[in-house]
C-alpha positions in Angstrom: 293.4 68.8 145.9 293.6 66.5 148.7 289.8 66.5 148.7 289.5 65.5 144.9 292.1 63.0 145.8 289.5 61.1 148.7 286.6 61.4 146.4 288.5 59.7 143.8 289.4 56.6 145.9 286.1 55.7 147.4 284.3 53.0 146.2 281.2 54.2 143.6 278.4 53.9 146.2 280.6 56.2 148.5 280.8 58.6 145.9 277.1 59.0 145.6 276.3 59.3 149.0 279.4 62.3 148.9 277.3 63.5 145.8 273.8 63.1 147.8 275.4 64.7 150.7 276.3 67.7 148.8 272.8 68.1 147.3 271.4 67.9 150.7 273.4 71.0 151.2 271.9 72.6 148.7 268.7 71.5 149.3 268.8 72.8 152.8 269.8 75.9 151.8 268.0 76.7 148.7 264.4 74.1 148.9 261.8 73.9 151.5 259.4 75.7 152.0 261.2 79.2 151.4 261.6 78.4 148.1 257.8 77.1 146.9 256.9 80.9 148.2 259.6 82.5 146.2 258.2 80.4 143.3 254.9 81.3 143.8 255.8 84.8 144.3 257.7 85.2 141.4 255.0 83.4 139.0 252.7 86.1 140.3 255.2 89.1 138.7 255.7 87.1 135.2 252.0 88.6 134.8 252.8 92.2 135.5 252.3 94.5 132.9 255.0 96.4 131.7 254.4 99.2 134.1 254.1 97.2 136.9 257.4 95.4 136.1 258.9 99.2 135.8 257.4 100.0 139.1 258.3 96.7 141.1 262.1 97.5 139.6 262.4 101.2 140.7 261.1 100.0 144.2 263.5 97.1 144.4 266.3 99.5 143.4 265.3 102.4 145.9 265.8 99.8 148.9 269.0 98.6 147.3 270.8 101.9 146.7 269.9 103.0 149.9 271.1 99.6 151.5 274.3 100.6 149.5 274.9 104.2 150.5 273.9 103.0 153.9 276.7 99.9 154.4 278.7 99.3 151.3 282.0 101.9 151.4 282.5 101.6 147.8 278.8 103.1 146.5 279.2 105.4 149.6 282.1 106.9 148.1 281.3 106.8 144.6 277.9 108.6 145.2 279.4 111.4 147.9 281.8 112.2 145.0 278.8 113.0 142.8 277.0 114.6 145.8 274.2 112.1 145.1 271.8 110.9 148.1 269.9 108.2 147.8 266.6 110.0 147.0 268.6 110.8 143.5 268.3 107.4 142.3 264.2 106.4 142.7 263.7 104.7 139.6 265.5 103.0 137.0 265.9 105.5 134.4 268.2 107.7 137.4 270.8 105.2 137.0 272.8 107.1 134.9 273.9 109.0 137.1 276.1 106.4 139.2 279.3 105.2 137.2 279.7 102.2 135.1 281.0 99.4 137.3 283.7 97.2 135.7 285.9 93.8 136.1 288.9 95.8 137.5 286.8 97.9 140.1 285.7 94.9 141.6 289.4 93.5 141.8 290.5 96.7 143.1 287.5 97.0 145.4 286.4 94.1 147.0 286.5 94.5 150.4 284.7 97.8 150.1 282.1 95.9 147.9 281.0 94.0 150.5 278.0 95.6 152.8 279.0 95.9 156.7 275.7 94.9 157.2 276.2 91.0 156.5 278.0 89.3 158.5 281.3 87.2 157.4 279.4 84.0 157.8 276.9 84.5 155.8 279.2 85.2 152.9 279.1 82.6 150.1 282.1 82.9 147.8 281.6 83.0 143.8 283.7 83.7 140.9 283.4 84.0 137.2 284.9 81.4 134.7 288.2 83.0 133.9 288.1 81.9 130.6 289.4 84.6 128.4 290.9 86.8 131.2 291.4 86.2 135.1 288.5 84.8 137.1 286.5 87.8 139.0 285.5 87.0 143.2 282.9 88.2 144.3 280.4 87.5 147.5 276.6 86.8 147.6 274.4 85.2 150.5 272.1 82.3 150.7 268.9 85.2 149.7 270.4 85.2 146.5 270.7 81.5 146.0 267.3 80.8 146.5 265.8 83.6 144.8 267.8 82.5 141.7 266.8 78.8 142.5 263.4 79.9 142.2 263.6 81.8 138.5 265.4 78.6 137.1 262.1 76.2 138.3 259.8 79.1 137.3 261.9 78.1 133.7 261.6 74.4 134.7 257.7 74.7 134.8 257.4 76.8 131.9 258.3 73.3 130.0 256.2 71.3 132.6 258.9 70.0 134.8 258.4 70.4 139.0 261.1 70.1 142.0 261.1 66.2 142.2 261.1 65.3 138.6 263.9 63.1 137.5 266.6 65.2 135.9 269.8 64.0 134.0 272.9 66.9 134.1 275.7 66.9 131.6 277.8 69.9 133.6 281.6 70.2 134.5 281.8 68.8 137.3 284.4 65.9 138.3 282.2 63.4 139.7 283.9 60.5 138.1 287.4 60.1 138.2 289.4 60.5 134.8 291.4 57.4 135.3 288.2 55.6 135.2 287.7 53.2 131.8 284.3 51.2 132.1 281.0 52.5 133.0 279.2 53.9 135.0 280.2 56.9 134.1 277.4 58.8 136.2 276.4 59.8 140.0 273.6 60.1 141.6 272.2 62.5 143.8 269.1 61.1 145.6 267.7 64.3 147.6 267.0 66.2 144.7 266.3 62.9 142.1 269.2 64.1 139.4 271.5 62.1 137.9 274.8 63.7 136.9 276.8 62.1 133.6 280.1 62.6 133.5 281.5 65.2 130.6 284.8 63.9 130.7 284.2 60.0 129.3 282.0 61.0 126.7 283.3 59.1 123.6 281.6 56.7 120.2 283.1 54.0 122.7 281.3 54.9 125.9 278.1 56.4 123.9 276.2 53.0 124.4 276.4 53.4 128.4 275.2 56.6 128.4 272.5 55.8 126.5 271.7 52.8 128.4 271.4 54.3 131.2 269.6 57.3 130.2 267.0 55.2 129.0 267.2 53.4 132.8 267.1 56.2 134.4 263.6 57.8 132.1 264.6 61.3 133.3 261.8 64.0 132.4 264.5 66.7 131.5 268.1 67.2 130.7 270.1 70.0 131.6 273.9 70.6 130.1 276.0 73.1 127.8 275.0 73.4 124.1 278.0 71.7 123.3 277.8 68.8 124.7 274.5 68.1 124.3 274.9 68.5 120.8 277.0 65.8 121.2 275.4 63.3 123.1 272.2 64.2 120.2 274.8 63.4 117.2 275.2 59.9 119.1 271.6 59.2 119.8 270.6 59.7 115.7 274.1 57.7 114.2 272.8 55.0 116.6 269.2 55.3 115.8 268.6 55.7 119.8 266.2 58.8 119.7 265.3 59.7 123.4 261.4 60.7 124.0 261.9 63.6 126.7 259.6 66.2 128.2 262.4 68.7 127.7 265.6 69.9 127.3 267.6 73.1 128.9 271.1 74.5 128.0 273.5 77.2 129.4 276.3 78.6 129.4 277.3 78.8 125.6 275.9 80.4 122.5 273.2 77.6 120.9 274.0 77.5 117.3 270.4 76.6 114.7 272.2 73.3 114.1 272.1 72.1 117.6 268.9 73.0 118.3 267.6 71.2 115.9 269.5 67.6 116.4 268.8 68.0 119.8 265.2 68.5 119.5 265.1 65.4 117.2 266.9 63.2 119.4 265.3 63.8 122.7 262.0 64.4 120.6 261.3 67.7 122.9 261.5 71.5 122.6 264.8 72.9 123.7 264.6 76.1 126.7 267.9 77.9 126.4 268.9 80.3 129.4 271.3 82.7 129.8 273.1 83.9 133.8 275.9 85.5 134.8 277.5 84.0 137.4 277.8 87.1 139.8 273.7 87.2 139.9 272.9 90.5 137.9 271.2 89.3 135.1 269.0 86.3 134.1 267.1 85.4 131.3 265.3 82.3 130.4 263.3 81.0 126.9 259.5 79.7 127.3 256.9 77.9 126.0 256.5 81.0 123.2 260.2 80.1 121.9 260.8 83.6 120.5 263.7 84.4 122.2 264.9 85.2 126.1 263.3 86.8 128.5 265.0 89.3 130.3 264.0 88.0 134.1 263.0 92.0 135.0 262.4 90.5 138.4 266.1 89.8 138.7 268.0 92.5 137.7 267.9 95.7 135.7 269.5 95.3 132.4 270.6 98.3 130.3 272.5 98.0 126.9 275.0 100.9 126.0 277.5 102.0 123.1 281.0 102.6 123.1 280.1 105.9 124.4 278.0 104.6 127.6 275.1 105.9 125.7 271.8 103.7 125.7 271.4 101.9 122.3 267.5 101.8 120.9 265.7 98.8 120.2 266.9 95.9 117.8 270.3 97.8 118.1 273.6 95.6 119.4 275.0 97.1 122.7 277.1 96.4 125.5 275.4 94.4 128.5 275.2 96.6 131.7 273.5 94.9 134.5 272.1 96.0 138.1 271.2 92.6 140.1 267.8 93.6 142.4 268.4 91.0 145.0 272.2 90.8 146.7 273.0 92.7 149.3 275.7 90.8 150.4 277.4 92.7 147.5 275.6 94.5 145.3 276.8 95.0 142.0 275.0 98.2 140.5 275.5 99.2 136.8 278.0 96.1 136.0 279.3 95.5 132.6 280.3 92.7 131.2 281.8 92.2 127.4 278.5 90.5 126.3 276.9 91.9 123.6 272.8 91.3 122.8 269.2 93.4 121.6 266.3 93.7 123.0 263.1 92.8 120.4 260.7 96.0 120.2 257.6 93.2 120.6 256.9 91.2 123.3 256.3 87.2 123.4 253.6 85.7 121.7 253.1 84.0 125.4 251.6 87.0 126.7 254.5 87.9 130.1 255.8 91.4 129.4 259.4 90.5 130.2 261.5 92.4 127.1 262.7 89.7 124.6 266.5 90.0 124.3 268.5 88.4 121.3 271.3 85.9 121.2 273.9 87.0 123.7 277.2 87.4 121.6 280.5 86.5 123.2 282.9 83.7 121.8 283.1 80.8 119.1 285.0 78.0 120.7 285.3 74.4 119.7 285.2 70.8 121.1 289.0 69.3 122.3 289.5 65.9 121.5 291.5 63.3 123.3 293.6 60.5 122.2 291.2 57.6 123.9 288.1 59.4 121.7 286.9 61.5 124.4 284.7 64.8 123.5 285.4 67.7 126.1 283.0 71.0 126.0 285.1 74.3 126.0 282.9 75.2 129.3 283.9 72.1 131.5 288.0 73.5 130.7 286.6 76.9 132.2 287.0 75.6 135.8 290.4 74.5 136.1 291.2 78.6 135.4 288.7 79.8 138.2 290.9 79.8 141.0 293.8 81.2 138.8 294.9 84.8 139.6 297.5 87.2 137.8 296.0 86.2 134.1 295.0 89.0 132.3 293.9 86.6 129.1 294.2 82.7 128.0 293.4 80.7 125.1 293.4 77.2 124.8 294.9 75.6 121.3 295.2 72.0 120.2 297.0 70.8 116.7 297.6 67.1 117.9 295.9 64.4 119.7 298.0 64.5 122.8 299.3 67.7 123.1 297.2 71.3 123.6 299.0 74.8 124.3 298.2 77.5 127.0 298.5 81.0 126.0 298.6 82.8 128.9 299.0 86.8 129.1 299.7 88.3 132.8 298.3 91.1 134.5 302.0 92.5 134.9 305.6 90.7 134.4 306.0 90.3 138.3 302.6 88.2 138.4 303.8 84.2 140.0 301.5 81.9 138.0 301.0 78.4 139.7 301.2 76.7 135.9 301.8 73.4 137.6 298.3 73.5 139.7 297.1 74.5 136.0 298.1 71.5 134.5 297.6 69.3 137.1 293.6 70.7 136.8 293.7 70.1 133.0 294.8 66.8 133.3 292.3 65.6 135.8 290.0 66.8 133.0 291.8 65.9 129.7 293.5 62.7 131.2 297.7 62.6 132.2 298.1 61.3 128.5 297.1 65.0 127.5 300.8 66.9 127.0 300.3 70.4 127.9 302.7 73.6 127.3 302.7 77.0 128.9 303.7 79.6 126.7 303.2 83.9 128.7 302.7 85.6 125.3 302.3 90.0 125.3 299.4 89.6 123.5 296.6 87.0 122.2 295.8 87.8 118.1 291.5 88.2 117.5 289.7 87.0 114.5 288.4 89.4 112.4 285.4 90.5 114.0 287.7 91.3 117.1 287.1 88.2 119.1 289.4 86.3 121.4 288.4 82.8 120.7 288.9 80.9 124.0 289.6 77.2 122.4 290.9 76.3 118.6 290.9 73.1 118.0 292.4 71.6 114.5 291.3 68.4 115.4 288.5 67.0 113.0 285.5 65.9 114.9 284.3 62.3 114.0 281.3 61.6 115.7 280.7 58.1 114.3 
């Protein structure tokens, strides 16, 4: 907090070089020239043949669950309970044999998680978005980082964009205050040539600055959540502003037909969606072919199951079950998430033999509006819940302007819920004019399908 609070009072051109400072950071630890040979590596295996890609996976996993039964307690245990060795699980169709790997294990089991092997140092800190239960922690290492780094350029130059190109972000994160009123509403990060917009300001009465300096800046590429780019798209076309781009990428939510489309016409590009999780087991990315995801086979192991834990067949709707190839920090083998998708019985029209995987199912949310005519994504509100611990689910509702409710369910009644650090981080986001109750509820109602949606708003959205 007291961090936030510094950033917030330097002057603008001290905020960039705190911005530029933090991409160094990255850039030392996930660029150079460790990352052009992980690139070139990995644009070597998008060729494989099917049975090459099933042969580079059972050898990736062989080294991992030995790693495991070697230094992580956890797999150690689990796989001297089913007097398993490591020899039991050579290739990727033996998985079955180890146990499905869930939220609550990892809660229960982190410590033992964690391979003895790496040191404490070298541990990098993650967690999930929290948004419709408590946020998972978990541990990875700067291998990871850059392995990952190098899958999302491999994307990158699928649509002909390179390390170096200019790059314009709309993300979550707070780099402009929320008390701030007049432009710019941007920040720039000179090591890596991206320029990152603001979320948070985004309104019919700011739209002309953003545009403005879009056009200033001639990025290459924008990157940011279906949602909002949707948004910025809608603004672009009322104002007869159509941006001519190389291409566009999006994350993070589910890309409805609708979106695509305006945002294709306004940037006058193809859209590349991409799907990760956050604890590095599973990737997948769209190219040039544009007939759906690849599942990154390189990356992880991804099986879909039934209620029963039984594999589904292909076209069929099942439950994601990932093994991530590359952290051994803490590997997560045979993790499950609640995401539901298919995998296409034909392969891409592009010629890689990565399996095509569907939509990825998880939650309808929609856009908060404040009073000043600001639009907020459901997925910048995820971070103010990722530090929060105790919540077993939340939802986010808004009737008026100025007021939005938490439902919050907890883990057990003896759980202490810092609600004021909640609001406080909502705020920041939503602005202090933003009235926000706490209600602890036993139970959050679905829809009909059996979803929790995360955010209802019954605000009408007037983009003019």
């Amino acid at each position: 907090m007291k961090i936030a609070s510094l950033y917030d009072n330097l002057p603008i051109f001290l905020q960039n070089i705190a911005v530029s400072s933090y991409g160094l950071k990255i850039a030392r630890r996930e660029y150079g020239k460790g990352l052009w040979n992980l690139l070139k590596e990995f644009e070597t295996i998008q060729w494989y043949s099917d049975t090459e890609l099933g042969e580079y996976q059972s050898e990736k996993l062989k080294s991992l669950i030995e790693h495991s039964y070697d230094s992580v307690p956890y797999y150690r245990t689990k796989m001297d309970e089913r007097h398993l060795k490591p020899e039991d699980i050579a290739r990727t169709h033996d998985l079955y044999k180890l146990p499905i790997l869930t939220k609550e294990d990892i809660r229960n089991n982190l410590n033992d998680l964690i391979s003895r092997n790496t040191k404490a140092s070298r541990l990098i800190s993650g967690h999930t978005s929290g948004t419709t239960g408590s946020p998972l922690h978990f541990y990875y290492d700067n291998d990871i980082c850059r392995i990952k780094t190098a899958l999302e350029w491999r994307q990158k130059r699928w649509a002909g964009i390179n390390p170096g190109d200019r790059i314009a972000f709309f993300l979550g994160r707070m780099i402009v205050p929320t008390a701030q009123r007049k432009p710019p509403f941007w920040r720039l990060n000179w090591f890596l040539n991206h320029l990152f917009f603001s979320s948070f300001h985004l309104s019919p009465a700011t739209a002309d600055s953003y545009i403005d300096k879009l056009i200033d800046f001639d990025p290459k590429a924008v990157e940011g959540y279906p949602s909002t780019m949707y948004l910025i798209a809608k603004l672009l076309l009322s104002r007869n502003r159509p941006l001519k781009l190389k291409a566009v990428f999006t994350s993070s939510e589910t890309l409805l037909p609708q979106q695509r489309e305006a945002i294709e016409t306004a940037f006058g590009c193809k859209l590349f969606d991409f799907y990760g999780l956050a604890e590095r087991v599973a990737f997948s990315t769209e190219c040039e072919g544009h007939c759906g995801h690849h599942v990154n086979s390189d990356f992880g192991i991804l099986e879909l199951l039934d209620s029963k834990g039984n594999a589904v067949p292909l076209g069929k709707l099942g439950k994601m079950v990932s093994t991530g190839l590359h952290n051994y920090a803490m590997p997560l083998i045979r993790y499950q998430t609640n995401d539901l998708t298919s995998l296409n019985p034909e392969f891409c029209k592009c010629g890689r033999k990565f399996p095509l995987m569907s939509d990825v199912t998880t939650k309808a949310e929609d856009i908060i509006t404040t009073r000043d005519g600001r639009f907020i994504s459901p997925s910048i509100l995820t971070h103010p819940f990722k530090p929060m611990k105790g919540i077993q689910e939340s939802q986010i509702i808004q009737e008026e302007l100025d007021h939005i409710t938490i439902k919050l369910v907890k883990i057990s009644a003896s759980e202490e819920i810092d609600t004021t650090r909640l609001i406080f981080e909502l705020q920041k986001r939503l602005g202090e004019d933003m009235s926000i109750s706490i209600q602890f509820v036993d139970k959050i109602p679905r829809t009909d399908s059996g979803k929790l949606r995360w955010v209802i708003s019954k605000i009408p959205l007037e983009i003019n």
